[in-house]
C-alpha positions as CSV (number, residue, x, y, z in Angstrom):
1,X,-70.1,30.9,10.7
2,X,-68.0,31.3,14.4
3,X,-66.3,27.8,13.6
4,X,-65.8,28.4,10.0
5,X,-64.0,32.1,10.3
6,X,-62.0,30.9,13.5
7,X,-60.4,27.6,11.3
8,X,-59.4,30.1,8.6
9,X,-57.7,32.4,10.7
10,X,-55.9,30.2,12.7
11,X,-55.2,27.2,9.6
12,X,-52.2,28.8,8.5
13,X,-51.1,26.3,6.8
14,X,-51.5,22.1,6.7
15,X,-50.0,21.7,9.5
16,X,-52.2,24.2,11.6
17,X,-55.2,22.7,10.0
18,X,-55.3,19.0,11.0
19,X,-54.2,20.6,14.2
20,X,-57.4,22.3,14.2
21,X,-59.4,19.4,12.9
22,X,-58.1,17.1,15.5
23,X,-59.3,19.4,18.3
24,X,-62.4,19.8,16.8
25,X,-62.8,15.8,16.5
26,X,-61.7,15.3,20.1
27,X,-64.7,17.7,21.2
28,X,-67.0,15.7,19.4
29,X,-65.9,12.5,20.7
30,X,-63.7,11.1,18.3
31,X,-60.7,8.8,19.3
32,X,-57.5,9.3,17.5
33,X,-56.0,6.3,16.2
34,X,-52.4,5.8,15.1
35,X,-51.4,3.6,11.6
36,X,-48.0,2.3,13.5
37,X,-50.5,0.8,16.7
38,X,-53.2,-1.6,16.3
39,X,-56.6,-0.5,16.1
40,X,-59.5,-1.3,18.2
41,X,-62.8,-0.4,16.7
42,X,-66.4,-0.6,18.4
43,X,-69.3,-0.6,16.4
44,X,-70.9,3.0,16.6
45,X,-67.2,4.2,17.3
46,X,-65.7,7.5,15.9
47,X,-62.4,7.7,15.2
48,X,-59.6,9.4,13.1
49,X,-55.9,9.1,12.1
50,X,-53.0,11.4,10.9
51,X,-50.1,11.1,8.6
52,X,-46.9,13.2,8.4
53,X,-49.3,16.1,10.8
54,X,-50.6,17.7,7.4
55,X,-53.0,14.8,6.7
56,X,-56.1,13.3,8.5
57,X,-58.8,10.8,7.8
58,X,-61.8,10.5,10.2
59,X,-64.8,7.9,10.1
60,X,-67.4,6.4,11.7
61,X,-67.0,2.8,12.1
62,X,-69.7,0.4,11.7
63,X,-69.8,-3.6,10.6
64,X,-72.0,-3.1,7.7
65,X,-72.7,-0.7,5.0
66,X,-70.7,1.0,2.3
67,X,-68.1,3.4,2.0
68,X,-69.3,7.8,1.7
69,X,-66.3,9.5,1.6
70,X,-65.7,13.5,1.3
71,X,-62.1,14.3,0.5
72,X,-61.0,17.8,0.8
73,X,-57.4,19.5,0.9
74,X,-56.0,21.6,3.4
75,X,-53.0,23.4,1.7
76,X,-53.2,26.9,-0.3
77,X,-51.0,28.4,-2.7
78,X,-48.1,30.3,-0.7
79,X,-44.0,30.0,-0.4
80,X,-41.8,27.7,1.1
81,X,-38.7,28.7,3.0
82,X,-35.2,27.7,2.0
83,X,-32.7,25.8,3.6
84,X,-30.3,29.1,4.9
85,X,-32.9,31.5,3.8
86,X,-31.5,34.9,5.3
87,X,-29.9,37.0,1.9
88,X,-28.4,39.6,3.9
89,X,-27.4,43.3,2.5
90,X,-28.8,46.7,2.9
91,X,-32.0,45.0,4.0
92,X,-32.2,40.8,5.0
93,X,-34.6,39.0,2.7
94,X,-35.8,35.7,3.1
95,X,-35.3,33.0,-0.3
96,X,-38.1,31.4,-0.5
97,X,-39.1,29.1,-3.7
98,X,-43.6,29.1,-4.8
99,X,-45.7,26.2,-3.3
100,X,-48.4,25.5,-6.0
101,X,-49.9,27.8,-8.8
102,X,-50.5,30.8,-6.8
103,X,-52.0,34.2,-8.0
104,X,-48.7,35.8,-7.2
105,X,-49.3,39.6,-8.0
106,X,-51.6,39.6,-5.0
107,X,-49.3,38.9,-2.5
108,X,-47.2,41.9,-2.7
109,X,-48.0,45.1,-0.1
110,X,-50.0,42.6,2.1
111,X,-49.3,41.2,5.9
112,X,-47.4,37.9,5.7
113,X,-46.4,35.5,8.1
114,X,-43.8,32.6,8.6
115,X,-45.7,29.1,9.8
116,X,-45.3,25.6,9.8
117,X,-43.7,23.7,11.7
118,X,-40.1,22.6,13.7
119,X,-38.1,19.5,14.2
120,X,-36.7,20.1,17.5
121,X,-34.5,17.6,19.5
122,X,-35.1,17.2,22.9
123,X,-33.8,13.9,25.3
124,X,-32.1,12.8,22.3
125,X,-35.2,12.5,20.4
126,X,-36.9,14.5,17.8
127,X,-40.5,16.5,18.4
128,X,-42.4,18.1,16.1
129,X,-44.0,21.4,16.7
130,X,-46.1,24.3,15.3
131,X,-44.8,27.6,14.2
132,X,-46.3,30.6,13.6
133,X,-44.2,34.2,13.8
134,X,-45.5,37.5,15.7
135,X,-43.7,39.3,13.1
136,X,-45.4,39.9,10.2
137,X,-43.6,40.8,6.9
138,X,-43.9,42.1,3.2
139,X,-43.0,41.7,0.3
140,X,-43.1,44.9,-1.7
141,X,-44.1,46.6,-5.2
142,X,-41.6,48.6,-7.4
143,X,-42.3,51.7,-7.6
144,X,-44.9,52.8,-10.7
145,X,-42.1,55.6,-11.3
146,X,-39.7,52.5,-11.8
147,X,-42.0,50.5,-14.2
148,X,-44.0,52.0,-16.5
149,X,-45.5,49.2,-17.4
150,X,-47.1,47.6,-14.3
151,X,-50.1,48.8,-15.2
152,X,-50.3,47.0,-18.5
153,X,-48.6,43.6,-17.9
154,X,-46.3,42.5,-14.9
155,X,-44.9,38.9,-14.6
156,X,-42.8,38.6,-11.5
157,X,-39.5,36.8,-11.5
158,X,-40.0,34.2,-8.2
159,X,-36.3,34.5,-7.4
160,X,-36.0,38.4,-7.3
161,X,-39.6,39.4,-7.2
162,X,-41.3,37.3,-4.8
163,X,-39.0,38.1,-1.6
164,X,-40.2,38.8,1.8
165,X,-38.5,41.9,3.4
166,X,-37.3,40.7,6.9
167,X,-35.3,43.3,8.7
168,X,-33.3,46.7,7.7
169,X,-29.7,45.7,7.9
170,X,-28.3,42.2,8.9
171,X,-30.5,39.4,10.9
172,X,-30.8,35.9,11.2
173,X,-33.6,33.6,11.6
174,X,-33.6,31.9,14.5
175,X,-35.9,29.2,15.8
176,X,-33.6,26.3,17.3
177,X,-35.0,23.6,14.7
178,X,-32.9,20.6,13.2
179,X,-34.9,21.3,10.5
180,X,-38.4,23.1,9.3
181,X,-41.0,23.3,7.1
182,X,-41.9,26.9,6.7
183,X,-44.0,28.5,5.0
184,X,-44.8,32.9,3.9
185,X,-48.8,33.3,4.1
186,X,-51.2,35.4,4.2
187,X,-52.2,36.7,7.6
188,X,-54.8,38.8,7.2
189,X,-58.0,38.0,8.8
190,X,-61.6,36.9,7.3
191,X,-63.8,39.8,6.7
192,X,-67.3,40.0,5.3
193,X,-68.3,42.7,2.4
194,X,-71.2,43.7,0.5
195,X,-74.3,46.2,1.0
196,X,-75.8,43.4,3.1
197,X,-72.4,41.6,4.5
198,X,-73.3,39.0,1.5
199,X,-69.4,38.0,1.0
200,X,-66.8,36.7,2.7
201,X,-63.4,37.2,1.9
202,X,-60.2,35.4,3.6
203,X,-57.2,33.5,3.1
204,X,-57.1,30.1,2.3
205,X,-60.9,29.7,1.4
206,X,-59.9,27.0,-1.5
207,X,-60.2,24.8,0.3
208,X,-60.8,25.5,3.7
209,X,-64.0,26.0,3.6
210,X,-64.6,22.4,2.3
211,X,-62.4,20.8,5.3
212,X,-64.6,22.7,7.7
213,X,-67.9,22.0,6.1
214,X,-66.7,18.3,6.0
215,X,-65.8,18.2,9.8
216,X,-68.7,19.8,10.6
217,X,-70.5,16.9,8.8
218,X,-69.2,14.0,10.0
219,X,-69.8,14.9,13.5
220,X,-73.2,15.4,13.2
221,X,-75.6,12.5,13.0
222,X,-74.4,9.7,10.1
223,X,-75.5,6.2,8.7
224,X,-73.2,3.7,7.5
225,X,-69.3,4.2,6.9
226,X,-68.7,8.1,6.7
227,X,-65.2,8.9,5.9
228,X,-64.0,12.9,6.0
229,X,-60.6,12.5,4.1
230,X,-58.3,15.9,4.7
231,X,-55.2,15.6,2.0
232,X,-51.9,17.5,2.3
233,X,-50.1,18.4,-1.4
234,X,-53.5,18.9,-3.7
235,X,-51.9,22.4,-5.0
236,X,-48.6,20.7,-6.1
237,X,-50.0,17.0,-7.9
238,X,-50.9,15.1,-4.9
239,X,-48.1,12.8,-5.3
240,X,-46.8,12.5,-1.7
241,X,-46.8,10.2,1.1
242,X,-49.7,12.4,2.5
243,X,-51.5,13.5,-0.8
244,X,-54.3,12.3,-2.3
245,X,-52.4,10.0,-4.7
246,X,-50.3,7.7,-1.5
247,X,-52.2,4.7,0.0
248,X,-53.5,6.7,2.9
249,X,-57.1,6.5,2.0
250,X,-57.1,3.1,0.2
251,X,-55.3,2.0,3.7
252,X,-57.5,3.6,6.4
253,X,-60.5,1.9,4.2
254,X,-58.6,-1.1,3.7
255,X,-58.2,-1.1,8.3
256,X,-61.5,-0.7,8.5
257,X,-62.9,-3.6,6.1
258,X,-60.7,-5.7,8.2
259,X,-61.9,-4.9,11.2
260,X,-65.7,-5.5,9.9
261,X,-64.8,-8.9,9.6
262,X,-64.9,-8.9,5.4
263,X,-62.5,-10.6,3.2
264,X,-60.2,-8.6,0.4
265,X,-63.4,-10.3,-2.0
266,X,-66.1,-8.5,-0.1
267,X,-63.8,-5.1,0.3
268,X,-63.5,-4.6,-3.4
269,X,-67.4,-5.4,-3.3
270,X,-67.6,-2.5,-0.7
271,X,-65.9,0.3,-2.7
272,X,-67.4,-0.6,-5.9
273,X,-71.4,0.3,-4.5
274,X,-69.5,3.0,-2.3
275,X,-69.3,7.3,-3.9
276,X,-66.3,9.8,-3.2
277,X,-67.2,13.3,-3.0
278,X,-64.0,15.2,-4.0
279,X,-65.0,18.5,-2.3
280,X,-63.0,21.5,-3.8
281,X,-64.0,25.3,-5.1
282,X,-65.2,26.4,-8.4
283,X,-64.9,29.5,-10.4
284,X,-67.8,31.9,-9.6
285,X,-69.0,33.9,-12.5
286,X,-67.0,36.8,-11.9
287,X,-68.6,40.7,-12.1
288,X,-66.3,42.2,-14.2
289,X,-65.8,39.6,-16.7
290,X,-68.9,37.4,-17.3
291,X,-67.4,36.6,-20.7
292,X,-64.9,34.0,-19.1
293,X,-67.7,31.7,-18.1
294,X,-69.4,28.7,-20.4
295,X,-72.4,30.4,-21.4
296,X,-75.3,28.0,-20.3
297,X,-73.7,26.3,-17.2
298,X,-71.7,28.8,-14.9
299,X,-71.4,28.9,-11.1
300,X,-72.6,32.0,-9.3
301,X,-72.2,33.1,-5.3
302,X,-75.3,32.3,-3.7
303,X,-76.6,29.6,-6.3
304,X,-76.0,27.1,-3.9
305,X,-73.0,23.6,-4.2
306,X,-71.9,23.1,-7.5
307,X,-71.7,20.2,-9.4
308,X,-68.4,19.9,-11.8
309,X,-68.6,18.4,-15.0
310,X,-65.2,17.7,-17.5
311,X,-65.5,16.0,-20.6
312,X,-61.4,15.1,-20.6
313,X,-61.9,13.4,-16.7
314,X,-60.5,17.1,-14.9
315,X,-63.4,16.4,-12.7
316,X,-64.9,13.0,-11.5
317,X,-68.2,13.9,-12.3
318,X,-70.1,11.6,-14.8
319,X,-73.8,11.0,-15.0
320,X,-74.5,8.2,-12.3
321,X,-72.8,10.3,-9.5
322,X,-74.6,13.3,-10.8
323,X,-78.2,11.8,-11.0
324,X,-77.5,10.5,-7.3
325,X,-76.1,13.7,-5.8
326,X,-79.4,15.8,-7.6
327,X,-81.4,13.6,-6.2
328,X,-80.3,13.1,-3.0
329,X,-79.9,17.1,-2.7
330,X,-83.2,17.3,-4.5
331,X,-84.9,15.2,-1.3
332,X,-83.0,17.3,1.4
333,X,-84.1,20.7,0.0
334,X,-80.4,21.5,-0.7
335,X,-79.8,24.6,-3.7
336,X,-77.4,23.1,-6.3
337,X,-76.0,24.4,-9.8
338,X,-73.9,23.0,-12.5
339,X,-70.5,24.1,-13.7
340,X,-68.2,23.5,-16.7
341,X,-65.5,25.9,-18.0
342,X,-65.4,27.1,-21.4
343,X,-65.1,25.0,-23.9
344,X,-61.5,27.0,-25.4
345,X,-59.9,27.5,-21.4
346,X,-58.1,24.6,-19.9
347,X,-59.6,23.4,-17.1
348,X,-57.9,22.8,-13.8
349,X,-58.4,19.3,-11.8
350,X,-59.1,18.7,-8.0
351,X,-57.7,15.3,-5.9
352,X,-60.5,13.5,-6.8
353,X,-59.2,12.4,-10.4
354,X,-55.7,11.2,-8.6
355,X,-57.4,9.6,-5.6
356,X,-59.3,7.6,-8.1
357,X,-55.6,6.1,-8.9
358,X,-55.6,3.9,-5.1
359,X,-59.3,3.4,-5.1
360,X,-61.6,3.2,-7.9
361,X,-65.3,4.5,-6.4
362,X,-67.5,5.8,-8.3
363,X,-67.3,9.8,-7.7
364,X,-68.4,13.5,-8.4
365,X,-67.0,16.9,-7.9
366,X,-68.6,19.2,-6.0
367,X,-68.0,22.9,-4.4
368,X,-68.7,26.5,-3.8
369,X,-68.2,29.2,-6.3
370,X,-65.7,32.1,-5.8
371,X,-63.8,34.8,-7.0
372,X,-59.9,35.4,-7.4
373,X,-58.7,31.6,-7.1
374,X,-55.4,31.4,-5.5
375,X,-55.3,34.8,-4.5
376,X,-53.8,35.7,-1.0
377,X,-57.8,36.6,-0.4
378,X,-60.4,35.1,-2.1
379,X,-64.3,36.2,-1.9
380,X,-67.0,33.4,-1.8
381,X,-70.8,33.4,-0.2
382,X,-71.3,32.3,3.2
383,X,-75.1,31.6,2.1
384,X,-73.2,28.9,0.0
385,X,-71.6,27.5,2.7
386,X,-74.7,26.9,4.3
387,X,-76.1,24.8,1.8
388,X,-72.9,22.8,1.5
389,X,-72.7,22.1,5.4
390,X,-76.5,20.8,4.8
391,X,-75.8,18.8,1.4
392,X,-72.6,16.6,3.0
393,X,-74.8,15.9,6.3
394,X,-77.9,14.7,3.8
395,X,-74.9,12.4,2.3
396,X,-73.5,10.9,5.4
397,X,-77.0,10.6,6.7
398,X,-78.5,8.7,3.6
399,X,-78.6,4.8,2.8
400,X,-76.9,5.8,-0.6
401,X,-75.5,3.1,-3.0
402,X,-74.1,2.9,-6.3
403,X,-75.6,-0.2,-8.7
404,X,-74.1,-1.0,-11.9
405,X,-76.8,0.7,-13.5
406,X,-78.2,3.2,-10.9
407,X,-78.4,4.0,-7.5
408,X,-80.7,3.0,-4.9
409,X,-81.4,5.4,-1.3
């Protein structure tokens, strides 16, 4: 677990993340590539690529075989900073505006911390670099005495609740950027719980834990094409230039069909016998409401990867892609349970359903089950994790293929 609890603390955000997962890449011998350069790819050769510093693709590059892809996300629900941020009084608090569907309430009374990153100039050019403050902030509660009713329903207002405190009096950010992506998030650091330290609880763990259980993954031993796909932009639609729903993936696969030698004919061939895993959390069934789960197919911690099921498409999952990813987990010894939300609770969707829009491969969800979703700390088991780190390395090692009517191994 050393790997896993030392990317959450220090993936602050996107842009820390791919920082992180390029490290980590480099020390297991991967070669970074760049999409404005020419590639060069040797058979056996691993390699990966970044856009915009928030996104990453790696792969394993061989002449034959098919595509197996895991595609995770690496941002969390948090705030973005404002252009001229400071609102300066009594006290100088920051105006920042929410970054995806975030459990809100939970942030108050709680260590915070500016990251992200800088556009600097320097030589008359621009650099890019990573932020991440010393200071840590809050962004505090009312009073009880000064609403009665917190206790029996509180919605709070983004633009007047949902402000960090940054100084008493008059201050000014200052950090000598042309311009910055900052974001407020959680700093607290990953700490186990239970009688028997069976949970984990830490920022960010949708969906950091996938990222790092992909990573880890790829760089063990593979067969065939292995892609580990890391989007930006999952918690707001996926429709950016980095997300999930651009041409990054369709492109890196594209780049490496060319350089296999195959024609556009025999590409298309390729991703139609290739599967996506779109690798994101599930809802665990939670202690002190069991009544929010479907009652004959809910997640627990410690049940081992769970397999995602929609009947309106929220998940990729259909039963092809299931029957192969039992199976496959079946013949690696690998713990597995199935998942659907109730039947009268809308469901929420992962980028697997929009990556689907650039490439059509045939796909299923999968992930670990946890509590408080897009909280500023979320609990999961690390037991899980184990089985998921075990289940994507049985994928990227098997001879897997998707028929028209089946799938052969």
């Amino acid at each position: 677990m050393k790997n896993l609890l030392c990317f959450l603390e220090n993936s602050l955000t996107s842009y820390h993340a791919i920082a992180n997962a390029k490290a980590f890449l480099l020390q297991n011998g991967f070669t970074a590539l760049d999409e404005r350069e020419s590639w060069n790819l040797k058979e056996n050769g691993k390699y990966f690529v970044t856009r915009n510093g928030s996104s990453l693709i790696a792969f394993t590059f061989r002449k034959s075989g098919n595509f197996k892809i895991v595609a995770s996300h690496t941002d969390s629900p948090c705030f973005k900073l404002k252009e001229f941020p400071e609102m300066k009084g009594v006290f100088t608090r920051l105006n920042v505006e929410t970054y995806g569907g975030g459990l809100f309430y939970t942030f108050f009374d709680r260590p915070l911390r500016l990251a992200g990153r800088l556009l600097k100039e320097k030589d008359g050019n621009l650099i890019s670099e990573l932020y991440s403050s010393q200071e840590t902030f809050v962004i505090p509660s009312l009073a009880v005495h000064m609403n009665r009713e917190a206790n029996k329903q509180f919605a709070p207002d983004p633009q007047t609740d949902l402000l960090p405190l940054y100084a008493l009096g008059e201050a000014q950010l200052s950090d000598n950027s042309v311009a910055r992506d900052l974001y407020v998030v959680p700093s607290e650091k990953p700490f186990f719980s239970g009688a028997n330290n069976e949970f984990l609880s830490s920022p960010r763990l949708d969906n950091l834990t996938s990222v790092c259980a992909s990573l880890d993954a790829i760089a063990k031993e593979t067969s065939g094409i292995c892609v580990a796909a890391l989007f930006d932009n999952e918690e707001i639609g996926s429709r950016t230039r980095q997300g999930a729903g651009s041409d990054f993936m369709r492109s890196t696969l594209k780049r490496i069909s060319l350089y296999a030698g195959k024609s556009e004919e025999e590409f298309m061939q390729t991703l139609a016998t290739s599967m996506l895993v779109s690798l994101d959390n599930a809802h665990s069934l939670h202690p002190n409401r069991p009544e929010k789960c479907d009652p004959t197919n809910r997640a627990v911690m410690g049940g081992g990867i769970v397999v995602k099921a929609h009947a309106n498409g929220a998940y990729t999952s259909d039963a092809l892609t299931v029957a192969a990813i039992r199976k496959l987990f079946g013949n690696a010894g690998v713990k597995y349970q199935s998942f659907y939300n109730r039947s009268d609770m809308p469901s929420g969707s992962t980028l697997g359903c929009i990556s689907l829009t650039q490439a059509g491969i045939p796909s299923v969800d999968l992930g670990l089950a946890q509590l408080a979703m897009h909280s500023a700390v979320e609990t999961f088991a690390p037991a899980d994790y184990e089985e998921l780190k075990k289940g994507l390395s049985a994928f990227y090692k098997s001879n897997l293929t998707i028929c028209e009517n089946g799938a052969e191994f």
